[in-house]
Every structure is written in structure tokens, then in C-alpha cells.
C-alpha positions, 0 to 999 in steps of 0.5 A: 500500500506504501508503493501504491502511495508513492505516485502521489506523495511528493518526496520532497515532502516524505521522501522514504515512500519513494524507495517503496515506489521503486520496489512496486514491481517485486511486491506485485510479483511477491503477491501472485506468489502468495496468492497462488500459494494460499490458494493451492493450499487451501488457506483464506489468507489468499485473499489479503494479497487478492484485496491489495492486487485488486486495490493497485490494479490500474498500476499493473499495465504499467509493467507489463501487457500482452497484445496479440493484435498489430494496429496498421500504420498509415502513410500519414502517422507521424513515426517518433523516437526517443533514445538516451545514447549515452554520448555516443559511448565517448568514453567507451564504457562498452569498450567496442570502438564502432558504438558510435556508428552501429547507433547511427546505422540504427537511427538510419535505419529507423528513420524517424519523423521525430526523433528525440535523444538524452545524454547527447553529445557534439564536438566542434574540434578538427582534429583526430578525436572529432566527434561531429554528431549532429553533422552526421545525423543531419546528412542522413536522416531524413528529419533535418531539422533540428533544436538542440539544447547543452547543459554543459559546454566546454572550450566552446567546442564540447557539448553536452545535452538533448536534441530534438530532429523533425522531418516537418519544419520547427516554428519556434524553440523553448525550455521548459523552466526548472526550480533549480539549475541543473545537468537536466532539461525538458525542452520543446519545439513546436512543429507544423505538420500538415498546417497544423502545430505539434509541440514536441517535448524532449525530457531529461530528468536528474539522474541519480550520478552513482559513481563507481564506489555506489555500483562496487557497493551496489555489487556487493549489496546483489551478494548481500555483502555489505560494508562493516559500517554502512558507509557506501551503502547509505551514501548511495541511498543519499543519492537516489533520495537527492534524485527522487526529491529533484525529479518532483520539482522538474515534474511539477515545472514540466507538467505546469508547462504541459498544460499551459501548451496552446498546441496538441503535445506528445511528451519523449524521455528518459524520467529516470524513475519508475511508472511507480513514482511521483515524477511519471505520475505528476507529468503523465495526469491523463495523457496517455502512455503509449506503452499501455495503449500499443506496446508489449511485454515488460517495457524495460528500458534501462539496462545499467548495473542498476536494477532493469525498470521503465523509465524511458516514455512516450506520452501524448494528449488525446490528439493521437493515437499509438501504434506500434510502440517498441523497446528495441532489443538493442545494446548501444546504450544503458537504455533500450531505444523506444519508438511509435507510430503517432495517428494525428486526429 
């Protein structure tokens, strides 16, 4: 009941309810066990975990749905993407030299409308170690133009951000203000597809920033080798705590903005918290999800030494209709790309 109330508790409030929210998942899992065990055993006591499923029912779809039934995609639907590329791998974390051009094959090959990326990264340099992403992009997408956001810049030739690429022209450019100045953003950028406007928003929310003593604990943790005093360990609790409380107010300042929009929006991203969390709660109200509405499976997205949850999403007002969404079984990243066919109204 505690995961339950997570979505709609402000951490910054109460902040302890938001690792209950993280675990949401296994306890749902634990409570099928349960009840299949009860029950098999004859035992009344099943239905304690059949009253707290029946209670969180509408949280179930957020992890997993089964569809058997594959929607037709008309010439018109807009096609759009979002991926968290991790810099392109600049500092070859996956120690594989081609990272950077198999995520580029794939974004050829996909060839969005729209195509959204986090964590994106662009260098102005002319020497052996250029990194000229966005050229490269622009030459072979189709969706050529493009509004690009850093939150980090140095010798004014390295750049840290997100971008945003249309196929249709870009009419105006904008930020979506935040409380506190940080790494993140949520950006929008108004399109205008067939004489109509689209607003496209392109999230980034605060990441935890573990560093490589919380993943060594966090190793340990999985072993149930723990540290003799804690330290490590609560260090890393401290950060995902700071996280959560720092994605609530990008959440309220992101979903003030939505809806204020004067244009019908779609929302891409990585939230970097759960279906289960204040953040996705406050910035989804009663858009819709397209993963719930068209996709299948468990939806993971995130593929770090973190444990696997959704936290990449593709939300939209009742403008559009989703079809088709995928998680892309692809290893380019520490997130799985996700992507949709949009039917404009």
C-alpha cells in the first residue's frame, strides 16, 4: 500500500515512500506468489494479497501487457523516437570502438519523423578525436531539422545535452523552466505538420550520478555483502533520495508547462524513475502512455548495473493515437531505444 502511495506523495515532502515506489514491481510479483500459494493450499489468507492486487490494479499495465493484435500504420502517422545514447559511448564504457556508428546505422535505419535523444553529445574540434554528431545525423536522416539544447559546454567546442530532429519544419524553440539549475532539461519545439502545430517535448530528468564506489557497493549489496559500517551503502541511498526529491520539482515545472501548451503535445524521455513514482505520475495526469495503449511485454528500458525498470516514455494528449510502440532489443546504450507510430486526429 506504501508503493501504491508513492505516485502521489511528493518526496520532497516524505521522501522514504519513494524507495517503496521503486520496489512496486517485486511486491506485485511477491503477491501472485502468495496468492497462488494460499490458494493451492487451501488457506483464506489468499485473499489479503487478492484485496491489495485488486486495490493497485490500474498500476499493473504499467509493467507489463500482452497484445496479440498489430494496429496498421498509415502513410500519414507521424513515426517518433526517443533514445538516451549515452554520448555516443565517448568514453567507451562498452569498450567496442564502432558504438558510435552501429547507433547511427540504427537511427538510419529507423528513420524517424521525430526523433528525440538524452545524454547527447557534439564536438566542434578538427582534429583526430572529432566527434561531429549532429553533422552526421543531419546528412542522413531524413528529419533535418533540428533544436538542440547543452547543459554543459566546454572550450566552446564540447557539448553536452538533448536534441530534438523533425522531418516537418520547427516554428519556434523553448525550455521548459526548472526550480533549480541543473545537468537536466525538458525542452520543446513546436512543429507544423500538415498546417497544423505539434509541440514536441524532449525530457531529461536528474539522474541519480552513482559513481563507481555506489555500483562496487551496489555489487556487493546483489551478494548481500555489505560494508562493516554502512558507509557506501547509505551514501548511495543519499543519492537516489537527492534524485527522487529533484525529479518532483522538474515534474511539477514540466507538467505546469504541459498544460499551459496552446498546441496538441506528445511528451519523449528518459524520467529516470519508475511508472511507480511521483515524477511519471505528476507529468503523465491523463495523457496517455503509449506503452499501455500499443506496446508489449515488460517495457524495460534501462539496462545499467542498476536494477532493469521503465523509465524511458512516450506520452501524448488525446490528439493521437499509438501504434506500434517498441523497446528495441538493442545494446548501444544503458537504455533500450523506444519508438511509435503517432495517428494525428
Amino acid at each position: 500500500m506504501l508503493a501504491y502511495g508513492a505516485a502521489y506523495i511528493n518526496p520532497q515532502s516524505f521522501w522514504p515512500i519513494a524507495f517503496f515506489g521503486l520496489a512496486l514491481p517485486y511486491f506485485l510479483f511477491l503477491n501472485f506468489f502468495f496468492l497462488l500459494y494460499w490458494a493451492f493450499r487451501g488457506k483464506r489468507y489468499f485473499l489479503l494479497s487478492l484485496l491489495v492486487i485488486i486495490l493497485g490494479y490500474k498500476s499493473i499495465p504499467s509493467f507489463v501487457q500482452i497484445r496479440f493484435d498489430h494496429e496498421e500504420v498509415k502513410a500519414n502517422d507521424l513515426k517518433v523516437l526517443s533514445f538516451n545514447v549515452r554520448v555516443f559511448d565517448l568514453y567507451m564504457w562498452t569498450k567496442e570502438k564502432t558504438t558510435r556508428n552501429q547507433i547511427f546505422n540504427f537511427l538510419e535505419e529507423e528513420d524517424p519523423d521525430v526523433l528525440c535523444l538524452q545524454e547527447f553529445y557534439h564536438s566542434d574540434t578538427h582534429d583526430k578525436y572529432e566527434f561531429k554528431t549532429l553533422d552526421t545525423l543531419v546528412q542522413f536522416l531524413k528529419a533535418k531539422n533540428y533544436h538542440t539544447y547543452y547543459t554543459t559546454n566546454l572550450r566552446e567546442k564540447d557539448h553536452w545535452g538533448v536534441v530534438t530532429f523533425s522531418r516537418f519544419p520547427i516554428v519556434k524553440k523553448g525550455v521548459v523552466p526548472f526550480q533549480y539549475k541543473d545537468d537536466n532539461v525538458c525542452t520543446f519545439t513546436d512543429i507544423k505538420k500538415n498546417g497544423k502545430i505539434i509541440r514536441v517535448y524532449n525530457a531529461h530528468l536528474a539522474s541519480i550520478k552513482l559513481d563507481k564506489h555506489d555500483y562496487k557497493a551496489m555489487r556487493k549489496v546483489n551478494k548481500n555483502d555489505y560494508s562493516k559500517d554502512f558507509d557506501k551503502e547509505f551514501m548511495m541511498l543519499t543519492k537516489i533520495r537527492f534524485g527522487f526529491e529533484r525529479r518532483a520539482s522538474q515534474a511539477d515545472s514540466i507538467r505546469k508547462h504541459m498544460d499551459q501548451s496552446p498546441h496538441p503535445n506528445i511528451l519523449l524521455g528518459d524520467f529516470n524513475d519508475t511508472p511507480a513514482s511521483y515524477a511519471y505520475h505528476t507529468i503523465r495526469g491523463d495523457r496517455k502512455d503509449a506503452f499501455i495503449e500499443s506496446g508489449s511485454g515488460l517495457g524495460r528500458t534501462y539496462i545499467g548495473e542498476f536494477p532493469s525498470f521503465r523509465i524511458d516514455y512516450l506520452l501524448y494528449d488525446s490528439s493521437f493515437v499509438a501504434k506500434q510502440f517498441r523497446t528495441h532489443n538493442v545494446k548501444l546504450s544503458d537504455h533500450h531505444p523506444i519508438s511509435a507510430y503517432l495517428q494525428v486526429d
